[in-house]
N, C-alpha and C positions, 0 to 999 in steps of 0.2 A: 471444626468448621468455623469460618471466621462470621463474628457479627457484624452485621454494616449497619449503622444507624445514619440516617437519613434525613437532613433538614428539611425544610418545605423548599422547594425549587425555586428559585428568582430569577427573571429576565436583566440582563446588562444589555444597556442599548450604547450608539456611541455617543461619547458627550459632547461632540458638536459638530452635530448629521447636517449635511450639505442641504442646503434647500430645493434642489432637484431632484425632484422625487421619481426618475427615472426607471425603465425595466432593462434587463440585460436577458437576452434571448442566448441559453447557450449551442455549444457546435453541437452537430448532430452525433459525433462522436460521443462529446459528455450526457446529453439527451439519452442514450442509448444503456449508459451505466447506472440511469436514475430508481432501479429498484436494489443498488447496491448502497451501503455507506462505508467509510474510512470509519476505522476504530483503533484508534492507538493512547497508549500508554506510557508516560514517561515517570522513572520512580529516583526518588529523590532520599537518601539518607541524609541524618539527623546528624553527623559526625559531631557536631559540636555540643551536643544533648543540650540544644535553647527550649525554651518553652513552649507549648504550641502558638501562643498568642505572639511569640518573637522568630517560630522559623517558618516563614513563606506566607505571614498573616494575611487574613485572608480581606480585611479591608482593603491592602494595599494590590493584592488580585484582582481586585473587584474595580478597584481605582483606574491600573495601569491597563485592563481588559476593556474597562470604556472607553479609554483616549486611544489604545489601541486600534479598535474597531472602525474608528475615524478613519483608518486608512485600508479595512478592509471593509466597506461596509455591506457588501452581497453576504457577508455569513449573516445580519442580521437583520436583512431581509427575508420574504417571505416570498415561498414558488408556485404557480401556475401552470397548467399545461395549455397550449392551442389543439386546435380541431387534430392537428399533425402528431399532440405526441411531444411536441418540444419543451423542452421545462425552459419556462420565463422568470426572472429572477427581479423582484421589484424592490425596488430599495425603501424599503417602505420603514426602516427602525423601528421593526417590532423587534428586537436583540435575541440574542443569545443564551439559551436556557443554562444557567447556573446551580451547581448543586453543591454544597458541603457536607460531607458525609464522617462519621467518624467510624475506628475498628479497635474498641478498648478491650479486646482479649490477645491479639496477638500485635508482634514487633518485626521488623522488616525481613527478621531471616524466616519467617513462615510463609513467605510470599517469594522471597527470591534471595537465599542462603549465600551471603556477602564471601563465605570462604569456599564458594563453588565456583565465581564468579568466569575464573578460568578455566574451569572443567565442563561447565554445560550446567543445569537445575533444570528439576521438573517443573512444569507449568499449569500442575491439575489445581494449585492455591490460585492463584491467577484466574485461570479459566473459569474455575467453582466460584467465586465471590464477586458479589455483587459491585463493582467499582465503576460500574458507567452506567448513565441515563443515555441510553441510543436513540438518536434520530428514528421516527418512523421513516420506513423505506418506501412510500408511497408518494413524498414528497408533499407532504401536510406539515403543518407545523414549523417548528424551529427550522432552519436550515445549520446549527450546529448546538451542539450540547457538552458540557463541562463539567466533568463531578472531581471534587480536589477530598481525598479520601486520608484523614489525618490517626496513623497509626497511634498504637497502644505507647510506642519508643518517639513520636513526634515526627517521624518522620511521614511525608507524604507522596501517596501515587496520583501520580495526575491522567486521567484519561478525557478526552475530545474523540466525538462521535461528529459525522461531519456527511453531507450527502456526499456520494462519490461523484455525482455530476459537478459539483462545484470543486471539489478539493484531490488530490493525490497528494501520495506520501509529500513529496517538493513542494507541493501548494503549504501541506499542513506544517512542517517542516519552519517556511519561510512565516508564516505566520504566526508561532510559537517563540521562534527566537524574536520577531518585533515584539511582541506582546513581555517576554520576560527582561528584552535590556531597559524598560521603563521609558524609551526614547521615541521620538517619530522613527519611522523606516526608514532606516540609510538605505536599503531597495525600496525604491516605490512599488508597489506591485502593477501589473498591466493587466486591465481588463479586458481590451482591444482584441476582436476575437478574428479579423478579416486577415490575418495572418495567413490562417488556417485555409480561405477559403479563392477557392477559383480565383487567378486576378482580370483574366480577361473574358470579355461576355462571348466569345465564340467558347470558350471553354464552356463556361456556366452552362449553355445550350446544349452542351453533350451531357451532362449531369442525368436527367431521365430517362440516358440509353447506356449508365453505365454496368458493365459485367461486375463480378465477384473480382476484388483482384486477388493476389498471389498473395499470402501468408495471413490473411485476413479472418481472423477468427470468426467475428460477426457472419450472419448468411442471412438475408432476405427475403430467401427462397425453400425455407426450412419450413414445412408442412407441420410438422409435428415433431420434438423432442422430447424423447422418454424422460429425459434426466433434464435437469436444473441445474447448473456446474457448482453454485455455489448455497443451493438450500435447500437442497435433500437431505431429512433428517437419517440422522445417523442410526443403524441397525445395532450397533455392534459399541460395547466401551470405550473410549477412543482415550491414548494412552499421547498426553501432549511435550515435547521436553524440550531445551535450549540445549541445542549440541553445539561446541566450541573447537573452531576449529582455528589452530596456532599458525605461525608466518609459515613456522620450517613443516612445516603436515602441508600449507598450501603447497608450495613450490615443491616438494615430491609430485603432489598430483599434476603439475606443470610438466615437471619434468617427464612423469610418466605418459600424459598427451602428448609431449613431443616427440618421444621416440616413433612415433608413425605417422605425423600429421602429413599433410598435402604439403607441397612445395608453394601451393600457388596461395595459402593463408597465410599474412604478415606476420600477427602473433595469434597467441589464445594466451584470452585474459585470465583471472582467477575466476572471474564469474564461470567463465565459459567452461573452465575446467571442474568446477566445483559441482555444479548444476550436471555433466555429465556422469560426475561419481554419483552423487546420489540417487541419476535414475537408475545406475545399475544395482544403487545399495538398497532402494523401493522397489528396483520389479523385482527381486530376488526375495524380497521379505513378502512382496504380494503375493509370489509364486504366477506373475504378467510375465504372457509371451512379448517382446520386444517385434517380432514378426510380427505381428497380427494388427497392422495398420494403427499403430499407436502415434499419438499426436503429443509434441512439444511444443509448449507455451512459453513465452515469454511477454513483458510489460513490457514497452518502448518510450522512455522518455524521450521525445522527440524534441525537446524545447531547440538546443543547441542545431538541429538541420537546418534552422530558422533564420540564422545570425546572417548568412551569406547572402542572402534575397530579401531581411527584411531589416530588423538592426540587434545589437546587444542587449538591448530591450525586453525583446524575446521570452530570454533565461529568467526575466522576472513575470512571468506569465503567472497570475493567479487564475487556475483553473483548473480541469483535470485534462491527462494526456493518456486513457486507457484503452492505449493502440495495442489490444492483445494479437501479438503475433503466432501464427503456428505453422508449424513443418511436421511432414510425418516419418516416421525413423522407416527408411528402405525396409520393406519386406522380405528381400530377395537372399539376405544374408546378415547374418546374427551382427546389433553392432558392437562396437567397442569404443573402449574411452576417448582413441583417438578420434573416431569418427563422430561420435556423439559430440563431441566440444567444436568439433569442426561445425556440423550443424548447426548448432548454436549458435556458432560465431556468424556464420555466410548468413541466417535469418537476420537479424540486426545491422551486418554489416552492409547490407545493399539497400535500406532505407535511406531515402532524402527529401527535400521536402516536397517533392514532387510525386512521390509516392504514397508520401501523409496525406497529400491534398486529396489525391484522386481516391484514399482508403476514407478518409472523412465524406467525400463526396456520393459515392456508391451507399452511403450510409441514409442518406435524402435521396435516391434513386426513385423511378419508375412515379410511382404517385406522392413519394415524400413523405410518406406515416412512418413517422421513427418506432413505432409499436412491433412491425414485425421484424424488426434486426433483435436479432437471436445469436447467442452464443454457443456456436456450432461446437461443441465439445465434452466432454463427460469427466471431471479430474475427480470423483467419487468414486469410479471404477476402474478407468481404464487409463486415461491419458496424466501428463504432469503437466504442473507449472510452477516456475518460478520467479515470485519478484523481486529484485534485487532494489533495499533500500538505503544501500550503502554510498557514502562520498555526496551523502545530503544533510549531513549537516543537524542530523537528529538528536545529535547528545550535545548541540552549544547552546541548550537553551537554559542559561545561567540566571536566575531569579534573583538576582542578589546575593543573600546570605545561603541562599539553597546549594550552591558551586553546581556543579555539572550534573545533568544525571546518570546512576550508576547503571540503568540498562532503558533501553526504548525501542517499544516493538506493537505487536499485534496486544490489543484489548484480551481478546482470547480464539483461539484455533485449534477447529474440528476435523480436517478437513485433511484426510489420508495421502492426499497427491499431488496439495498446493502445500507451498514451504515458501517462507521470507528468510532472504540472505540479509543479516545486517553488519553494522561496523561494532564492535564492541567497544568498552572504557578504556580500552588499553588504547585505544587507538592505535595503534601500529602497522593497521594492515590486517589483523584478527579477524576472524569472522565467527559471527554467529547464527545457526541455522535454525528455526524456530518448525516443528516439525509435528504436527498429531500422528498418528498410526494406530487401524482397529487391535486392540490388542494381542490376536494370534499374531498376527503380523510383525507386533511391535518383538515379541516373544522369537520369533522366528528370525528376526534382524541380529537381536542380540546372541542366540547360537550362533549364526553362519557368521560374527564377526569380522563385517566385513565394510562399516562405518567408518572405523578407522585405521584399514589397514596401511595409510602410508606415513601413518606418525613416525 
């Protein structure tokens, strides 16, 4: 078991906070994610075996994270809710909870074994140790948290806990690479949130008679859900691991979608195709009927719908975008790979901003209490999701002497039926799928071998 020792926590605020001390009210959308937070992880090898005081020192983190924050400053600020529900974000430079943490009995391959890198590692060292100070989910406190955790070999894992009303992976992403090129933001980031929202007042005026729309996770109208999608404590051992999936294993399962897709789908991406193998490779290890009205999730970066109606600007949106989409897999007849990626694909592909707006909009509906948008879904037992945080940019965030890091993903994950698709070091196209499973399950996968059957 790994030891983490623990310095006293310190605030970084930014070193030279605007004198308008302004609130940012966010969209009803990110209001709505405010009992959830980002937690991610970037791990950094020591390849040069420098000192700890010469690899990633941590005054010059501390340095480059103040001047940094200058240009993001709602992380360190502090949030509020109105009568509604809304989290208010006031710029007020109380900063950023700081932690330096040390782990002097083990070295980086006890956390994430450098000659698996291509093959997949397990994630129970990861998940088991204490490597992040998490934001409360209440939206008290910090609005983000830093703990830089310096190995027994020098090398360091860096984990940021972050509200999810304020951040997504892209938010965290963009702010991680400013913070480590030591520079101001060559993206400025945008706070500007009226993107998002109705532009003319005849619209606005239909706002409090809007219906559910189509693929919209959220419900309003939800009396009562048994399940919690994302904090139901676990029954059961849950068995976490990094499965690596190569260019040439992608494009089999391409190939293998296309022998039946629709004429009237342009393409299917890797995403599309990948996320449908593994809900066949999870309900087969769950022993999930597929018929029994099960629900497919996905996260929608919408930044990009944005460009044609508003500017390029947009794509630098600092904030969150957790448009959870969902489709229910036909009851009527068993699906298959082909048809599952089709799914996928038609939920995402008929999004634009006009359908973001009116899904943000249904979200402030009827009386406007952002309290009762509920996420109509169960991925503990029954349904999937996945988010794809790939072709964002997660591993250019280069510290200096630190070079790139060698994996970046979830903090830690419990969680049988949600899975993150990421890019791997190879860069090439590689994916990696970051995956918990209650152990019979995980047991039952590896018999029916059938994770990787198109290597």
């Amino acid at each position: 078991m790994a030891t983490i020792i623990k310095q006293k926590s310190i605030t970084i605020k930014c070193s030279n906070p605007s004198t308008n001390v302004e609130s940012i009210t966010c969209m009803a959308l990110e209001s709505s994610a405010k009992q959830f937070s980002v937690n991610m992880i970037w791990i950094y090898s020591n390849t040069a075996n420098l000192s700890k005081d010469d690899f990633m020192p941590s005054d010059q983190l501390q340095t480059t994270l103040s001047n940094t924050l200058n240009y993001f400053p709602i992380l360190a600020g502090r949030a509020t809710e109105d009568t509604k529900g809304n989290v208010i974000i006031h710029l007020t430079n109380e900063g950023v909870l700081y932690t330096e943490a040390e782990c002097p009995n083990h070295t980086l391959d006890y956390f994430i074994p450098q000659t698996l890198l291509e093959e997949g590692f397990d994630y129970e060292h990861i998940n088991t140790s204490d490597l992040a100070v998490k934001v409360k989910n209440d939206c008290t406190g910090p609005c983000m948290s830093i703990q830089v955790t310096r190995l027994k070999c020098n090398s360091v894992i860096l984990s940021i806990s972050a509200f999810h009303c304020l951040t997504d992976a892209h938010s965290m992403s963009h702010f991680i690479n400013a913070w480590a090129s030591g520079k101001p933001s060559q993206s400025m980031p945008m706070f500007d949130k009226t993107f998002i929202l109705y532009p003319t007042e005849q619209q606005r005026q239909q706002i409090n008679s809007l219906t559910r729309p189509k693929n919209c996770v959220f419900n309003r109208n939800a009396i009562s859900l048994s399940n919690e999608p994302f904090v139901q404590v676990q029954q059961q051992r849950v068995i976490s691991k990094v499965y690596f999936f190569s260019v040439n294993e992608l494009n089999n399962i391409k190939k293998e979608v296309s022998k039946d897709i629709s004429t009237s789908v342009d393409y299917i991406s890797t995403y599309d195709a990948l996320y449908a193998h593994m809900i066949l490779v999870i309900a087969a290890a769950t022993q999930t009927s597929l018929t029994d009205n099960i629900k497919v999730l996905q996260s929608l970066n919408g930044r990009s719908s944005f460009i044609s109606c508003c500017s390029p600007a947009v794509l630098n949106y600092f904030g969150s975008f957790p448009f959870w989409l969902y489709a229910e897999i036909p009851s009527d007849r068993e699906p298959t790979l082909s048809s599952l990626a089709q799914l996928i694909h038609e939920m995402y592909s008929k999004q634009t901003e006009h359908s973001l707006r009116e899904y943000n909009a249904y979200l402030m509906s009827g009386d406007g209490d952002i309290n009762k948008n509920r996420a109509d879904t169960d991925i503990i037992n029954r349904d999937f999701y996945c988010s794809s945080w790939r072709k964002g940019n997660l591993l250019d965030a280069n510290f200096g002497n630190s070079g790139f890091p060698i994996y970046s993903g979830l903090t830690d994950l419990l969680y049988p039926r949600y899975f993150a698709m990421m890019d791997t070091r190879a860069r090439d196209g590689s994916v990696n799928i970051v995956l918990g499973m209650r152990e019979q399950d995980y047991e039952r996968m590896i018999q029916q071998n059938m994770l990787h059957k198109y290597q």
